[in-house]
N, C-alpha and C positions, 0 to 999 in steps of 0.2 A: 803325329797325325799323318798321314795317308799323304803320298803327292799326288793319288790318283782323284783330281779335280775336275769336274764338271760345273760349268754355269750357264744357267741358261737366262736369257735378258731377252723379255716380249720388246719390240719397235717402242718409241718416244711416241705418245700423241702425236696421227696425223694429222691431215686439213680435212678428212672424211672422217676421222672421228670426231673430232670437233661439230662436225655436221649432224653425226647421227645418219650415215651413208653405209649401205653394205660397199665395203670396197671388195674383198677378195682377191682375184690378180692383177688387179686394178692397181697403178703405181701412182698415188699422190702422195707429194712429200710431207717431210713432219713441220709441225707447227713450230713457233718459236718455244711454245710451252714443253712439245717434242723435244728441241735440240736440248732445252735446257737438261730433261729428264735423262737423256740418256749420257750427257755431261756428268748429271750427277751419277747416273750408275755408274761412271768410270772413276768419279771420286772414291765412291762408297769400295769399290773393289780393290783399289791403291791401297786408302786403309786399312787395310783386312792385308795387305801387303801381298799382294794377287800380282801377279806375271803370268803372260800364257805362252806357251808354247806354238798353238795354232789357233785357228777361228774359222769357224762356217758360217756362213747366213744364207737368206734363198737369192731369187732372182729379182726380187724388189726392190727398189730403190729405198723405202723408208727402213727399212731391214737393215740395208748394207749401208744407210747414211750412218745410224745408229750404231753401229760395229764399229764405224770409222772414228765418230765421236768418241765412243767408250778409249780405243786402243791411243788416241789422241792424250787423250788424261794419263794414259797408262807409260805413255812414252815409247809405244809401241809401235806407231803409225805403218811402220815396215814391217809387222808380222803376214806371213802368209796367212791370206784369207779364203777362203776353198766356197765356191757361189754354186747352189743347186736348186733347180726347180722344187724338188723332194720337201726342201723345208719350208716352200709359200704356204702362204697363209688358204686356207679353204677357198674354194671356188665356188662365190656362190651364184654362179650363173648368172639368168635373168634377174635376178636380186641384185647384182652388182652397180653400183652407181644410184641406186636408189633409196629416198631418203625411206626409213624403217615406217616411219608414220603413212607415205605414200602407200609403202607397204600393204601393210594392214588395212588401207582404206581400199586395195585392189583385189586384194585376195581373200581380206576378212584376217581378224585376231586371233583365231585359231588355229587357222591353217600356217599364220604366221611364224606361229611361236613352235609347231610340229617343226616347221622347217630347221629355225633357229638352235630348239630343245630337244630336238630327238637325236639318237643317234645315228642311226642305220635311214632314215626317211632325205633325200636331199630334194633341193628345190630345182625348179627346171631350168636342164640344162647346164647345172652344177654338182657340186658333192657334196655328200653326208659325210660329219665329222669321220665315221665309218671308213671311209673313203680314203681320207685324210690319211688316218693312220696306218692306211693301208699302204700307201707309197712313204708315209715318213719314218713307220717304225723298221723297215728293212735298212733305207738308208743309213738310219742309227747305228744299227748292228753290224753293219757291214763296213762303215767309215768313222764313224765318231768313236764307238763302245771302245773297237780294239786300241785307239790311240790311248785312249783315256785308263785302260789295264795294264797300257805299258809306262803310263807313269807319265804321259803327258796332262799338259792343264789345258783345258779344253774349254773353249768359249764357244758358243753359238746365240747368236742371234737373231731371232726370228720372229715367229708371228702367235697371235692368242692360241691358233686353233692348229695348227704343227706345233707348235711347243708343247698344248694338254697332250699330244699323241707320246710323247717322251714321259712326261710327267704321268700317264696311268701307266706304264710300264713301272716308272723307277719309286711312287709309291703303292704301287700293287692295289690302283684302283680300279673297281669295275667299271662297266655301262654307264651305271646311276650318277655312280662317283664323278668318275670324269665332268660327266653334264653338268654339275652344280660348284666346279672347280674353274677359277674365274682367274686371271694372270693378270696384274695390274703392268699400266704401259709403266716402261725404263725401271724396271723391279728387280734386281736379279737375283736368280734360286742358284745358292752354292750347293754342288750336291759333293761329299765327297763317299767315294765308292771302296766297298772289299777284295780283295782280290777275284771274290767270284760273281762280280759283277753287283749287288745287293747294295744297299747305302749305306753308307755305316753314318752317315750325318746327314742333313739338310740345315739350310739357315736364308732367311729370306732376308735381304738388306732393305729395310726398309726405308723410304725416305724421312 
């Protein structure tokens, strides 16, 4: 099989998800149910007899705690870790910090869930998933793709909504697709790649 390894592992449950809070670039840490989860993605990947060569994650702390955990299991603690805005999670502007139900009682259920479910639509003062993959999917291509075709294993860690901006690229999802394509927290997507960049596998570790 392929050395050329991609994984990608969504943050542990934070203390805003827990809440039901738009965090966005909002940095609150992961719960203990977090720490646990992303412990276990480091088990799950040991297993599967996984080494990486490098790691990305963004600018957020539950991101880059959860890197730290995974590479901790791995026995890696000292792998170079590469930190970029490029990979936070969506910005959801004036939605940030506020709980989803407040939400919807300010704005109305409609207009909430365009915000949430659309693609190209973003909320004020924030970004559209659109948006998103606007600034994630070059960073991919420019820093992650080529390591990962030269036969490094490649870890990134990061967030629901930068992570789907990889994942409709690497399963050649549309608009629609993407929207209804959900990343469970501390899960990680083994992807292994062909030489011409394509997937030749996927495998989701599930807990």
């Amino acid at each position: 099989m392929s050395d050329r390894v991609l994984v990608l592992v969504r943050h542990g449950q934070s203390e805003w998800n827990l809440k039901n809070l738009f965090t966005g670039w909002k940095d609150p840490d992961l719960t203990p149910q977090g720490v646990d989860e992303a412990k276990a993605a480091g088990r799950r990947l040991k297993e599967l007899g996984l080494s990486f060569d490098i790691a990305f994650t963004s600018n957020l702390g539950r991101a880059q705690r959860t890197c730290t955990l995974i590479l901790d299991q791995l026995g890696q603690s000292s792998l170079t870790t590469i930190r970029d805005e490029a990979l936070n999670e969506r910005d959801y502007g004036d939605l940030s910090g506020l709980n989803k139900d407040d939400a919807r009682a300010k704005w109305g259920e409609e207009q909430v869930h365009i915000w949430r479910r659309s693609y190209d639509i973003a909320p004020p003062g924030g970004e559209s998933l659109k948006d998103t993959v606007a600034r994630a999917l070059p960073y991919y291509c420019q820093h992650i793709l080529p390591r990962v075709l030269r036969g490094e294993k490649v870890l990134v860690a990061a967030h629901g909504n930068s992570l789907r901006a990889l994942v409709m690229v690497l399963d050649g999802l549309d608009r629609d697709g993407i929207m209804t394509t959900e990343l469970n927290t501390g899960e990680p997507l083994v992807y292994r790649l062909n030489p011409d960049s394509t997937v030749a596998s996927k495998e989701i570790l599930k807990g």
